[in-house]
C-alpha positions as CSV (number, residue, x, y, z in Angstrom):
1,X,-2.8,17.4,-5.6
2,X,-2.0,15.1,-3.0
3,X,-3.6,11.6,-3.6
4,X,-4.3,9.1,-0.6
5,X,-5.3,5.5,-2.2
6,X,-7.3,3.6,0.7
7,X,-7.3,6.3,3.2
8,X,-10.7,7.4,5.4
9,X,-8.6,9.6,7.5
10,X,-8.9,13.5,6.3
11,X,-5.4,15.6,6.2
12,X,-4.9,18.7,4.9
13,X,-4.0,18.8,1.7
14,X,-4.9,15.2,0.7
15,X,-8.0,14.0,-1.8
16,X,-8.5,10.5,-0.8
17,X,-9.8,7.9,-3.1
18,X,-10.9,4.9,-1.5
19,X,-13.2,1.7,-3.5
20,X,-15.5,2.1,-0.8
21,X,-17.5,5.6,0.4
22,X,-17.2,7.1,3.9
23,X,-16.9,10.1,6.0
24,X,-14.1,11.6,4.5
25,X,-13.6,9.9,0.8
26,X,-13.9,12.6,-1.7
27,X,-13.7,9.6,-4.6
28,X,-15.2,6.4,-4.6
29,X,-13.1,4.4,-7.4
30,X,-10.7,1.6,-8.1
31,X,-7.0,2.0,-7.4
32,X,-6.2,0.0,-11.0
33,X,-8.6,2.6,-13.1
34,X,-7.1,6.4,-12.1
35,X,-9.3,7.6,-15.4
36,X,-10.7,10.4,-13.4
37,X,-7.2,12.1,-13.5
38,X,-4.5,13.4,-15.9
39,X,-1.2,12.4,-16.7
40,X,1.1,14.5,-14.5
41,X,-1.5,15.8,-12.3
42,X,-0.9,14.5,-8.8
43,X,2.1,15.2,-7.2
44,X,1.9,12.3,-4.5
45,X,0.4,9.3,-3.8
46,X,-0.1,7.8,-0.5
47,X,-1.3,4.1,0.1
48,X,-1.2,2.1,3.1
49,X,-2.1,-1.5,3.1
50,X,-3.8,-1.4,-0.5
51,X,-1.7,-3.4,-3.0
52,X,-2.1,-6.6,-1.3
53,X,-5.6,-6.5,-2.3
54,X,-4.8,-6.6,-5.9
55,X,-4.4,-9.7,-8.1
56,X,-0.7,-10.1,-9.4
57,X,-1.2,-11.3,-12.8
58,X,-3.5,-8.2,-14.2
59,X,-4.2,-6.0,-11.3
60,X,-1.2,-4.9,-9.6
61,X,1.4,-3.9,-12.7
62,X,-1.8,-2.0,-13.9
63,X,-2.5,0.2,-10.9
64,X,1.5,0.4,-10.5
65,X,1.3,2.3,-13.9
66,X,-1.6,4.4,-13.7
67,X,-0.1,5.8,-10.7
68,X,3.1,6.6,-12.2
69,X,1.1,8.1,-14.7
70,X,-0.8,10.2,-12.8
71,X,2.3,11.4,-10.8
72,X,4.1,14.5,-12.2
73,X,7.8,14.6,-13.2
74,X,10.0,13.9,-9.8
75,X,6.7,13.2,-7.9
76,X,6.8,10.5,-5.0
77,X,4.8,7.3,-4.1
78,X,4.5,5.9,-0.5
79,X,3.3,2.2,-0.1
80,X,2.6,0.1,2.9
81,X,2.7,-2.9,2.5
82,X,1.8,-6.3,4.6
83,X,5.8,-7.9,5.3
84,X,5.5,-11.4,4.3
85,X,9.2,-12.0,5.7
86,X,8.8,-11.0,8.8
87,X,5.1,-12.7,8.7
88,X,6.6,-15.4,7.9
89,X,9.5,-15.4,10.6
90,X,6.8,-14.4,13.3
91,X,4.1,-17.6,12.1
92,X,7.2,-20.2,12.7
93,X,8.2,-18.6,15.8
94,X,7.7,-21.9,18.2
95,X,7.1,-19.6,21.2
96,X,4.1,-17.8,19.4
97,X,1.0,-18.7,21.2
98,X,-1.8,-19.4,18.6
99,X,-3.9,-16.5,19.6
100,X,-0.7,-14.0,17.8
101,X,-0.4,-16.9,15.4
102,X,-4.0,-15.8,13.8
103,X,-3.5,-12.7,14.6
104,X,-0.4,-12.8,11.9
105,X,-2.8,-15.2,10.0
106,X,-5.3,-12.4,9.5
107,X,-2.6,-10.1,8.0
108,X,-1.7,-11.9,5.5
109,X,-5.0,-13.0,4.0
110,X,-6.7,-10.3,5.3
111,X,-9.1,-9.6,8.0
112,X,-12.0,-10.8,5.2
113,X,-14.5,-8.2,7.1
114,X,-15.6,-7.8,3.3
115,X,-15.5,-8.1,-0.1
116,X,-12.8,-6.1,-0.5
117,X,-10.8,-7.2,2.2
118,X,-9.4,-10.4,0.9
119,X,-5.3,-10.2,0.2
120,X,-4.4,-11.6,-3.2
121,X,-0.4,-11.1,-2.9
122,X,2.5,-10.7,-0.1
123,X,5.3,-8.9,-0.5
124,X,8.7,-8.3,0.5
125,X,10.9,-5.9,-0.5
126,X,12.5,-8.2,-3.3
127,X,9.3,-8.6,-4.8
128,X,8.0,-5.0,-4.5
129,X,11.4,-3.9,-6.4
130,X,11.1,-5.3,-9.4
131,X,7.5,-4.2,-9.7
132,X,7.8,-0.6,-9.5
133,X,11.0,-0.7,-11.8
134,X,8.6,-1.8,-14.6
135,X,5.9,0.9,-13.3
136,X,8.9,3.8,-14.5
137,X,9.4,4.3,-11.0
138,X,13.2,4.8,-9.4
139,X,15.1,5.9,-6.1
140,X,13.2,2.5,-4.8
141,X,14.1,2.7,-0.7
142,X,12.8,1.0,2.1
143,X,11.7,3.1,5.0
144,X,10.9,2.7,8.7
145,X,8.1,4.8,8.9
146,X,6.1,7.4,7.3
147,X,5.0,9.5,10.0
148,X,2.5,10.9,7.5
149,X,-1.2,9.1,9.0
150,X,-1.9,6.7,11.9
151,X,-2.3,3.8,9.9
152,X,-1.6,0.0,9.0
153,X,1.7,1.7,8.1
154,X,2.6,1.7,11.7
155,X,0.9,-1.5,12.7
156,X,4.2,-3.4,15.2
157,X,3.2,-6.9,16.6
158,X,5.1,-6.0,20.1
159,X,8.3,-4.2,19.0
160,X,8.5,-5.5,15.3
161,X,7.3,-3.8,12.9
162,X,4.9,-6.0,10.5
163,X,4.6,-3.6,7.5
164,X,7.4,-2.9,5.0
165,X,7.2,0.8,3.9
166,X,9.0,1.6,0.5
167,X,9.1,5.3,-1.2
168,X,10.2,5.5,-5.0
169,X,9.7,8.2,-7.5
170,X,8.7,8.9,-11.2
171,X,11.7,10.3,-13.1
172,X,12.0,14.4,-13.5
């Protein structure tokens, strides 16, 4: 099984889990509690633009270690994440007009359309490191691009890319 965290876009192949229903979730449930699936039973995980939304004191390390325990020996995980550096470099640009200004504003808190769209933690890839190290997780490696959905993955403000995209996998 192929497991896509936050997704409302079908794919082949792919079960998505998302906290709230749509269209095309097949599992309405929290990202932290993966209870509805065995150790070892998922061979990827995909999840663009969902960590942000978790709280970094309880929250985060927790879902970081129910998905590597739901992954199966060797399996990968794909995360998109907001990049606070390059959020940040883009905010203090002087020749920002304040219309992109809010727009970069809005990406790091998030867009707030909802209860669940409120972001409790930026990341860059120092920070996102160290985390999935204590998950289990290894082969940490920052990618352009996953080419996998049309998501927030690919979300550029003109030419720069604004998320930082990291793959890593659970030890064989």
């Amino acid at each position: 099984m192929k497991l896509h965290i936050g997704g409302n876009s079908p794919a082949a192949g792919w079960t998505i889990l998302n906290i709230q229903p749509g269209p095309h979730v097949d599992m309405v449930g929290d990202c932290v509690d993966l209870g509805g699936f065995a150790a070892g039973s998922v061979s990827e995980i995909y999840a663009s633009h969902v960590l942000e939304h978790l709280g970094f004191r309880d929250e985060l390390s927790h879902a970081l270690g129910e998905w590597h325990r739901v992954l199966e020996p060797d399996g990968r995980v794909r995360i998109s994440v907001p990049d606070l550096m390059t959020l940040c470099r883009l905010f203090v640009d002087p020749n920002l007009s304040q219309r992109v200004r809010d727009y970069v504003v809005r990406v790091i808190y998030g867009s707030q359309d909802d209860a669940h769209d409120f972001h409790k933690m930026g990341f860059t890839l120092e920070s996102l490191t160290p985390l999935l190290k204590q998950a289990g997780f290894h082969k940490i490696m920052r990618v352009r691009a996953f080419d996998q959905f049309d998501d927030s993955s690919r979300l550029t403000l003109g030419a720069i890319p604004i998320s930082l995209n990291v793959q890593a996998r659970k030890p064989a």
